[in-house]
LUMPA-385723 format. One line per 3 residues: number of its first residue (from 1); for each residue x, y, z of N, C-alpha, C. Coordinates in pm, whole numbers. Atoms other than C-alpha are relative to their C-alpha. Example, Ala and Ser with C-alpha at 12.3 -4.5 7.8 and 13.67 -1.06 7.14 Angstrom:
2
1) 89 -119 0 1230 -450 780 90 120 0; -82 -119 -6 1367 -106 714 -77 109 73;
END
This chain:
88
1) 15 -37 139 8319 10973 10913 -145 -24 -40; 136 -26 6 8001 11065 10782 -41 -123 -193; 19 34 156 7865 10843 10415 -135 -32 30;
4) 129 21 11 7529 10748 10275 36 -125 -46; -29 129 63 7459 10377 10231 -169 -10 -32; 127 22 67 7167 10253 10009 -34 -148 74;
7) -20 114 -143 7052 9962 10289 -162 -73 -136; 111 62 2 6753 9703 10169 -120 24 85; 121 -60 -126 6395 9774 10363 46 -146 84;
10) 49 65 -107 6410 9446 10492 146 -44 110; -154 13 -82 6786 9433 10595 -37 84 122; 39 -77 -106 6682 9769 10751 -93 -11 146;
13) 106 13 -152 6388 9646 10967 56 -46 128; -48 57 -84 6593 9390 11096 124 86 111; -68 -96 -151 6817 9675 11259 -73 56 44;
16) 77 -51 -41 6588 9855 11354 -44 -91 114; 63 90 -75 6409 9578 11543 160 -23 120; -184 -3 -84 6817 9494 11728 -6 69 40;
19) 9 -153 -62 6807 9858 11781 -99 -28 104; 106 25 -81 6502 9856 11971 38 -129 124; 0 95 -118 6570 9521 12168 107 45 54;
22) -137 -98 -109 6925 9694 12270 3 75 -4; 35 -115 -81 6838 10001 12346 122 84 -73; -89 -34 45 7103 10091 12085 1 90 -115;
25) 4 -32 101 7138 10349 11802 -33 -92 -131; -2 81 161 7069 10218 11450 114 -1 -28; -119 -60 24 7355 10386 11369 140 -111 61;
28) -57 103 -61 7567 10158 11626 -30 -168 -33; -9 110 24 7413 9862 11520 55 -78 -139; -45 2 107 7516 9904 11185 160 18 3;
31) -176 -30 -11 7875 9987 11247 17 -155 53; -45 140 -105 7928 9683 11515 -78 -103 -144; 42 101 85 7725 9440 11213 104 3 -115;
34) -120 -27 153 7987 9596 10925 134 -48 68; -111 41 -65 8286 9556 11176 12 -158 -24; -19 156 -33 8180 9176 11271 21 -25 -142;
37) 7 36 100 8089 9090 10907 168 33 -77; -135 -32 45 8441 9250 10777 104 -129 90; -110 54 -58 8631 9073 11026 -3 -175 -21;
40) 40 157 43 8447 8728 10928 23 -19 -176; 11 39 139 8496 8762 10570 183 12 -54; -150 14 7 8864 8888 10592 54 65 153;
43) -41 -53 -185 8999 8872 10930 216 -13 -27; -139 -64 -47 9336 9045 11028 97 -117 -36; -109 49 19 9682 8817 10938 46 1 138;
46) -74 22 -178 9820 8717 11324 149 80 -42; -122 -18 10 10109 8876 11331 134 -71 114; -65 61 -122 10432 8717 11494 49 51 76;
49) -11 -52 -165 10513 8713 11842 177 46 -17; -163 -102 -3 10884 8948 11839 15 -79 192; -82 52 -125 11139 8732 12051 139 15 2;
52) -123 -77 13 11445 8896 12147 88 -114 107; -110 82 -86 11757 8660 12268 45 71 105; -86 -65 -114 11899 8780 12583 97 -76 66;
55) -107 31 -66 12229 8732 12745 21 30 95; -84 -48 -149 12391 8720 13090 107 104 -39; -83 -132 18 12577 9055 13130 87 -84 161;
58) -40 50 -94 12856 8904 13383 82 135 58; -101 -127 -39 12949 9252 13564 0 -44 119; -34 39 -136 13063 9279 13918 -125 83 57;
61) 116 -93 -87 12767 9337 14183 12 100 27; -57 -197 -98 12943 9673 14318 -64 45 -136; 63 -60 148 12836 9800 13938 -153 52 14;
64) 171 -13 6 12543 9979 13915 -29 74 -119; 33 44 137 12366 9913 13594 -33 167 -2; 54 -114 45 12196 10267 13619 74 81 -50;
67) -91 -124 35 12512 10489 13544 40 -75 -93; 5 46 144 12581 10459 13186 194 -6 15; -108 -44 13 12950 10658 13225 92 -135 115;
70) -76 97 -79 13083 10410 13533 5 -142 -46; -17 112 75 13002 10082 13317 75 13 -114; -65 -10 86 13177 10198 13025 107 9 26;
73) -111 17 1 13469 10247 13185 46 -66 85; -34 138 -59 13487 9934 13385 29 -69 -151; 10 30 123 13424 9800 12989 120 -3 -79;
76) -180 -51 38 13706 10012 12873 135 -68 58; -117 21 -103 13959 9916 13166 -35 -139 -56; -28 209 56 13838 9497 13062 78 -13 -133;
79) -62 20 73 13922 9588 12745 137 -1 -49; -138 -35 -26 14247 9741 12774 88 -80 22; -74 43 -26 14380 9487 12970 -51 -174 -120;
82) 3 117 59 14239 9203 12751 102 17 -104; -89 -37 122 14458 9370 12485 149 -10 47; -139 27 -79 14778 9416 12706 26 -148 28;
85) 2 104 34 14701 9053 12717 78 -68 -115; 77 87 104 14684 8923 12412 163 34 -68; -139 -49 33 14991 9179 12289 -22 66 -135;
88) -15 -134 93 14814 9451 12058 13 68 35;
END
Protein backbone atom coordinates (compact mmCIF):
# COMPACT_ATOMS: atom_id res chain seq x y z
CA UNK A 1 0.00 0.00 0.00
CA UNK A 2 1.21 3.11 -1.23
CA UNK A 3 0.78 6.64 1.53
CA UNK A 4 2.71 9.83 2.04
CA UNK A 5 4.26 10.39 5.47
CA UNK A 6 5.48 13.89 6.57
CA UNK A 7 8.99 12.34 8.26
CA UNK A 8 11.35 15.05 10.33
CA UNK A 9 14.85 15.95 8.33
CA UNK A 10 16.65 14.67 11.08
CA UNK A 11 14.58 11.44 11.78
CA UNK A 12 15.10 11.14 7.97
CA UNK A 13 18.93 11.35 7.87
CA UNK A 14 19.11 8.88 10.38
CA UNK A 15 17.46 6.36 7.78
CA UNK A 16 19.06 7.24 5.32
CA UNK A 17 22.45 6.80 6.99
CA UNK A 18 20.88 2.70 8.20
CA UNK A 19 20.00 2.59 4.63
CA UNK A 20 23.36 3.14 3.44
CA UNK A 21 25.20 1.00 6.19
CA UNK A 22 22.63 -1.98 5.11
CA UNK A 23 22.64 -1.79 1.83
CA UNK A 24 18.86 -1.49 2.30
CA UNK A 25 16.02 0.58 0.74
CA UNK A 26 14.88 3.61 2.75
CA UNK A 27 11.74 2.46 2.05
CA UNK A 28 12.54 -1.00 3.97
CA UNK A 29 14.05 0.62 6.68
CA UNK A 30 11.16 2.51 7.43
CA UNK A 31 8.65 -0.24 7.29
CA UNK A 32 10.92 -2.80 9.53
CA UNK A 33 11.43 0.65 12.17
CA UNK A 34 7.28 1.23 12.09
CA UNK A 35 6.75 -2.65 12.46
CA UNK A 36 9.41 -2.91 15.51
CA UNK A 37 8.19 0.38 17.10
CA UNK A 38 4.32 -0.82 16.76
CA UNK A 39 5.04 -4.06 18.16
CA UNK A 40 6.99 -2.33 21.24
CA UNK A 41 4.40 0.08 22.01
CA UNK A 42 1.41 -2.40 21.61
CA UNK A 43 2.51 -5.85 21.14
CA UNK A 44 0.04 -8.68 20.02
CA UNK A 45 -2.20 -10.40 23.19
CA UNK A 46 -0.55 -14.28 23.38
CA UNK A 47 -3.17 -16.11 22.53
CA UNK A 48 -3.98 -19.55 24.31
CA UNK A 49 -2.48 -22.70 23.59
CA UNK A 50 -6.00 -24.96 22.24
CA UNK A 51 -5.84 -28.36 24.27
CA UNK A 52 -8.05 -30.97 23.16
CA UNK A 53 -8.77 -34.07 25.75
CA UNK A 54 -8.34 -37.30 24.09
CA UNK A 55 -9.60 -40.70 24.85
CA UNK A 56 -8.68 -44.37 24.40
CA UNK A 57 -10.96 -45.68 21.57
CA UNK A 58 -10.94 -49.51 22.93
CA UNK A 59 -11.75 -51.26 19.40
CA UNK A 60 -10.56 -54.66 18.45
CA UNK A 61 -7.05 -54.71 16.51
CA UNK A 62 -8.70 -56.67 13.41
CA UNK A 63 -10.62 -53.02 13.00
CA UNK A 64 -9.26 -50.82 10.72
CA UNK A 65 -9.66 -47.28 11.82
CA UNK A 66 -9.51 -46.15 8.05
CA UNK A 67 -13.02 -47.50 6.89
CA UNK A 68 -15.55 -45.26 8.30
CA UNK A 69 -18.68 -47.83 7.17
CA UNK A 70 -16.94 -51.19 8.96
CA UNK A 71 -16.50 -49.23 12.43
CA UNK A 72 -19.92 -48.09 12.54
CA UNK A 73 -21.24 -51.17 12.30
CA UNK A 74 -19.10 -52.99 14.73
CA UNK A 75 -20.52 -49.66 16.92
CA UNK A 76 -24.00 -50.49 15.89
CA UNK A 77 -23.75 -54.42 16.57
CA UNK A 78 -22.03 -53.11 20.49
CA UNK A 79 -24.84 -51.19 20.69
CA UNK A 80 -27.56 -53.44 19.92
CA UNK A 81 -26.48 -55.94 22.07
CA UNK A 82 -25.76 -53.54 25.00
CA UNK A 83 -29.51 -52.85 24.66
CA UNK A 84 -30.68 -56.58 24.35
CA UNK A 85 -28.79 -56.38 27.55
CA UNK A 86 -30.02 -54.05 29.54
CA UNK A 87 -33.88 -54.96 28.19
CA UNK A 88 -34.91 -51.89 25.86
Amino acid sequence: MRTTLDIEEHLLERVRKIARRTKLPVKEVVRRALGAGLAMLWPRPRRKTYRLTTFRMDFPPSLSLDKALPMAAVLEDDETVRKLLVGK
